[in-house]
Backbone bond lengths (Angstrom), bond angles and torsions (degrees), N, CA, C in turn:
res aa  C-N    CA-C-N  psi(-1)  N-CA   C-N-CA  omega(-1)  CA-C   N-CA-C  phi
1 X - - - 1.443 - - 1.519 108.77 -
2 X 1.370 108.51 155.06 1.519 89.65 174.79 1.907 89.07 -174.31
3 X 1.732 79.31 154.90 1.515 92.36 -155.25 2.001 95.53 -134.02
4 X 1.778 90.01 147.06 1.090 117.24 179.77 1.382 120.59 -112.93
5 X 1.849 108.14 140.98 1.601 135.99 -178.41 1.127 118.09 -123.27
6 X 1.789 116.97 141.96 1.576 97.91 168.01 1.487 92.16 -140.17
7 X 1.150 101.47 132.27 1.452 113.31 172.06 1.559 131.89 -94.74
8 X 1.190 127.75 158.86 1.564 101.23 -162.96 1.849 88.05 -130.16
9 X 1.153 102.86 121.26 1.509 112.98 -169.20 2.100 103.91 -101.34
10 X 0.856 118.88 138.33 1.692 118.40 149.51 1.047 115.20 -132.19
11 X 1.397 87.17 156.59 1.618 103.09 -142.50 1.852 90.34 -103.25
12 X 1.372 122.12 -164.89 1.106 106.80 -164.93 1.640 116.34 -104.46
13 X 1.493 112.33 1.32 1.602 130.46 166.50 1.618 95.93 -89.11
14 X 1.422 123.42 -3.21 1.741 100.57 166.52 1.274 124.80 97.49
15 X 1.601 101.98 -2.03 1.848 128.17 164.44 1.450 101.92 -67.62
16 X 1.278 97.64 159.55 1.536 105.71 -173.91 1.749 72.47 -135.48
17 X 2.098 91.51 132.15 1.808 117.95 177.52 2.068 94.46 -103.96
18 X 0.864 107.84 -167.50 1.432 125.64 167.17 1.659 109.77 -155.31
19 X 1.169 107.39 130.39 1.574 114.24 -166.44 1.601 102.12 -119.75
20 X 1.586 131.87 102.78 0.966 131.68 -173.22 1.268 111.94 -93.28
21 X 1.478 137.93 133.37 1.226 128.66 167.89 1.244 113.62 -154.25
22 X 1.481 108.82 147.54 1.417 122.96 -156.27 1.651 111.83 -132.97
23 X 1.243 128.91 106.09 1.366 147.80 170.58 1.215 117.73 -74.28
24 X 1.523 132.23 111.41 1.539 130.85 168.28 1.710 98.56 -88.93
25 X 1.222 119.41 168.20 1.554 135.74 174.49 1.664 101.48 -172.82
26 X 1.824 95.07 146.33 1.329 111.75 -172.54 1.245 71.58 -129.35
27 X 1.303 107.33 127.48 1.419 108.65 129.55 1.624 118.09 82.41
28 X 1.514 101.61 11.19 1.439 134.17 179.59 1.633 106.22 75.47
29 X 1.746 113.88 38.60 1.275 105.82 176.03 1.539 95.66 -149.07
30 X 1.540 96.16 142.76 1.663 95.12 -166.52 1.255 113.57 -59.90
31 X 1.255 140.83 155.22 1.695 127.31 151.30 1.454 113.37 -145.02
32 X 1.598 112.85 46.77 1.342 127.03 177.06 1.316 118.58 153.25
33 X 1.589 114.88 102.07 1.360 128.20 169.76 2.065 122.36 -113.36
34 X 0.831 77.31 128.63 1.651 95.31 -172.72 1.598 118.04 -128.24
35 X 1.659 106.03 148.78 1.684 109.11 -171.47 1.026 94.04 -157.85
36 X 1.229 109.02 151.99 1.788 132.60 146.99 1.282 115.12 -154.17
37 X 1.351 100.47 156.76 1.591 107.21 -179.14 1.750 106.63 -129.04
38 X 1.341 90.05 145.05 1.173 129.76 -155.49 1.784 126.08 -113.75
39 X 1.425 134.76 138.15 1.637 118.47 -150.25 2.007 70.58 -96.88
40 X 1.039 130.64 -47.85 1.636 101.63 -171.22 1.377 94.99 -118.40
41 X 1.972 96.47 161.43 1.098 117.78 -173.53 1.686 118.88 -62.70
42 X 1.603 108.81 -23.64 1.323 113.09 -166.30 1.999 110.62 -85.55
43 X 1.429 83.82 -29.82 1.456 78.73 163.91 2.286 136.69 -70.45
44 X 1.783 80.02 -30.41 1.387 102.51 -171.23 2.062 93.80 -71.47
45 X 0.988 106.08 -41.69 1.810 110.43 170.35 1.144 125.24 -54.34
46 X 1.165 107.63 -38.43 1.608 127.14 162.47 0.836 116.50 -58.90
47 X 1.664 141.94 -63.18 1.351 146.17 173.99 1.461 116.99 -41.24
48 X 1.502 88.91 -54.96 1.776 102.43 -179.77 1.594 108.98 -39.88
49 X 1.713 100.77 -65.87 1.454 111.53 -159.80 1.478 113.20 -38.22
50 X 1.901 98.67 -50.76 1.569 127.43 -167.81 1.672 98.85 -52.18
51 X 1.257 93.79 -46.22 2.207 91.76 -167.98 1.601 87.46 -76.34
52 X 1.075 151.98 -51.24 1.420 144.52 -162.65 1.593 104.10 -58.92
53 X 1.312 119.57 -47.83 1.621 110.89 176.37 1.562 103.59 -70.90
54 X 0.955 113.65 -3.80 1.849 105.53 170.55 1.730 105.01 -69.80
55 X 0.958 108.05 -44.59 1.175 127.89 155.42 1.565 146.86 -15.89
56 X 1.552 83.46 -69.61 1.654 105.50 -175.39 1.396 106.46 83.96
57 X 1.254 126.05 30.83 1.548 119.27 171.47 1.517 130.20 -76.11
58 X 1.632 107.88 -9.03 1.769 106.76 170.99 1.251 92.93 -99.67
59 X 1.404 145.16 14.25 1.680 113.49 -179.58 1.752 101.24 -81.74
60 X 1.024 113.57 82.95 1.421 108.06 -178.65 1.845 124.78 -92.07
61 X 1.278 114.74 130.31 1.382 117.69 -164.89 1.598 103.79 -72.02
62 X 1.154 106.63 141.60 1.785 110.11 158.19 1.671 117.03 -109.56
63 X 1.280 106.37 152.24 1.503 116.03 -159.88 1.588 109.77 -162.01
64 X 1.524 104.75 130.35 1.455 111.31 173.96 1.829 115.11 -28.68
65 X 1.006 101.89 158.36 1.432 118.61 168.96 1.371 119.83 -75.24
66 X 1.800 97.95 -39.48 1.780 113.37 179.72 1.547 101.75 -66.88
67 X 1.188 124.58 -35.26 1.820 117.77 -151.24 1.886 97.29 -94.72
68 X 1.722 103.68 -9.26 1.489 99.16 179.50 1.658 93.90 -72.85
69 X 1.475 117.52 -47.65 1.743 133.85 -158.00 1.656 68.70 -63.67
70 X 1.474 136.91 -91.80 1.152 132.70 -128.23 1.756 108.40 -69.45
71 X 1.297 132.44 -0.30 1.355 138.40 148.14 1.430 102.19 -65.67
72 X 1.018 128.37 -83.88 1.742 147.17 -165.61 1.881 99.35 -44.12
73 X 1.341 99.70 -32.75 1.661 103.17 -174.56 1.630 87.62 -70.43
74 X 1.527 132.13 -64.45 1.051 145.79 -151.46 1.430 112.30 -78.19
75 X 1.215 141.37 16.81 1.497 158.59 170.74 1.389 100.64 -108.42
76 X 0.924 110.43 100.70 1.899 117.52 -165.16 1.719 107.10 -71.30
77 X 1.171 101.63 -20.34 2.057 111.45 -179.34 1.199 97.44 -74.11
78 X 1.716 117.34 -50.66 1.192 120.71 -163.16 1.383 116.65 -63.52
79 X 1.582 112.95 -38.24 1.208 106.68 -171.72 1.239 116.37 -100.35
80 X 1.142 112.28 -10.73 1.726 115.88 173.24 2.004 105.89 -83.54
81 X 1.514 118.12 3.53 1.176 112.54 160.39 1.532 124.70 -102.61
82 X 1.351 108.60 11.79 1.334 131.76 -155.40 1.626 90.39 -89.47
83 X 1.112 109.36 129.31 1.675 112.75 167.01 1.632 114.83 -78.49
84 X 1.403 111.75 141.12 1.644 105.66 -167.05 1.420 133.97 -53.69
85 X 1.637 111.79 -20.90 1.131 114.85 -173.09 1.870 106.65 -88.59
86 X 0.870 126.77 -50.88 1.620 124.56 144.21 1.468 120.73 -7.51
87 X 1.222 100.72 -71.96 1.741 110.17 -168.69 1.913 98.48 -88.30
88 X 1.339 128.92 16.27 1.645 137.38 126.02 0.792 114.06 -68.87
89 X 1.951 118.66 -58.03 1.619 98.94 -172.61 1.546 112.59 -64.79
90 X 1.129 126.94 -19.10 1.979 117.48 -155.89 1.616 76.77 -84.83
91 X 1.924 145.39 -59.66 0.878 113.89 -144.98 1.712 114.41 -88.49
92 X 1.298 111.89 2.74 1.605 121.86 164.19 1.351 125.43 -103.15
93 X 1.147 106.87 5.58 2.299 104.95 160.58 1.573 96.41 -61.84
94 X 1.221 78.28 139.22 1.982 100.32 -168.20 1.911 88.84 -94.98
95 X 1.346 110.95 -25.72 1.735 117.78 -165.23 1.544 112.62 -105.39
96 X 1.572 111.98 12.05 1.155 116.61 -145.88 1.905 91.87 -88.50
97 X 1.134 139.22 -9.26 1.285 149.60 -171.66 2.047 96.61 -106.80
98 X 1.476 133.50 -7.79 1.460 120.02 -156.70 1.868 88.77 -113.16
99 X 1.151 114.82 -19.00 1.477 115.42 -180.00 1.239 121.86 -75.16
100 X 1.444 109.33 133.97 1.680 99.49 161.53 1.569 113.30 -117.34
101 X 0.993 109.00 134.26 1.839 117.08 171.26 1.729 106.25 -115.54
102 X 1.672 68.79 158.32 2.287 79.00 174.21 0.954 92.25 -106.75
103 X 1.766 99.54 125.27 0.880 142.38 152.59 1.917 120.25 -43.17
């Protein structure tokens, strides 16, 4: 996965740069960071986007609402830190199986 920033730098004559940079991670560990900066923002967005589909960073999965609750139920830290009225609402949504979110 890998995710994109743009930062907006000035310089010390009072120009405004654009600093694009783009982070890949497997597996919640980086294994490729990259930048350039750029005189406009629309170009520096552009770059970004272009290195991010190198990537594959929009193929994003969709997935029930129920199987997110029934992971989060099934992480025993997670749910034993869960305050009680919370972990009522996740196991009484009547809609909690009709949703889809990206994942």
């Amino acid at each position: 996965m890998a995710a994109l920033s743009i930062e907006t730098r000035k310089l010390c004559h009072g120009n405004l740069h654009f600093k694009a940079i783009v982070i890949a991670k497997k597996n919640g560990a980086m294994i490729h960071r990259e930048g350039q900066t750029f005189k406009k923002k629309e170009s520096a967005r552009t770059w970004a986007k272009n290195k991010t589909q190198e990537f594959g960073v929009h193929k994003h999965k969709t997935c029930l609402r129920g199987d997110l609750f029934d992971k989060f139920i099934n992480v025993r830290f997670l749910w034993d830190n869960t305050g009680r009225t919370k972990q009522y609402m996740i196991h009484t949504n009547p809609h909690k199986y009709l949703t889809y979110l990206t994942c």
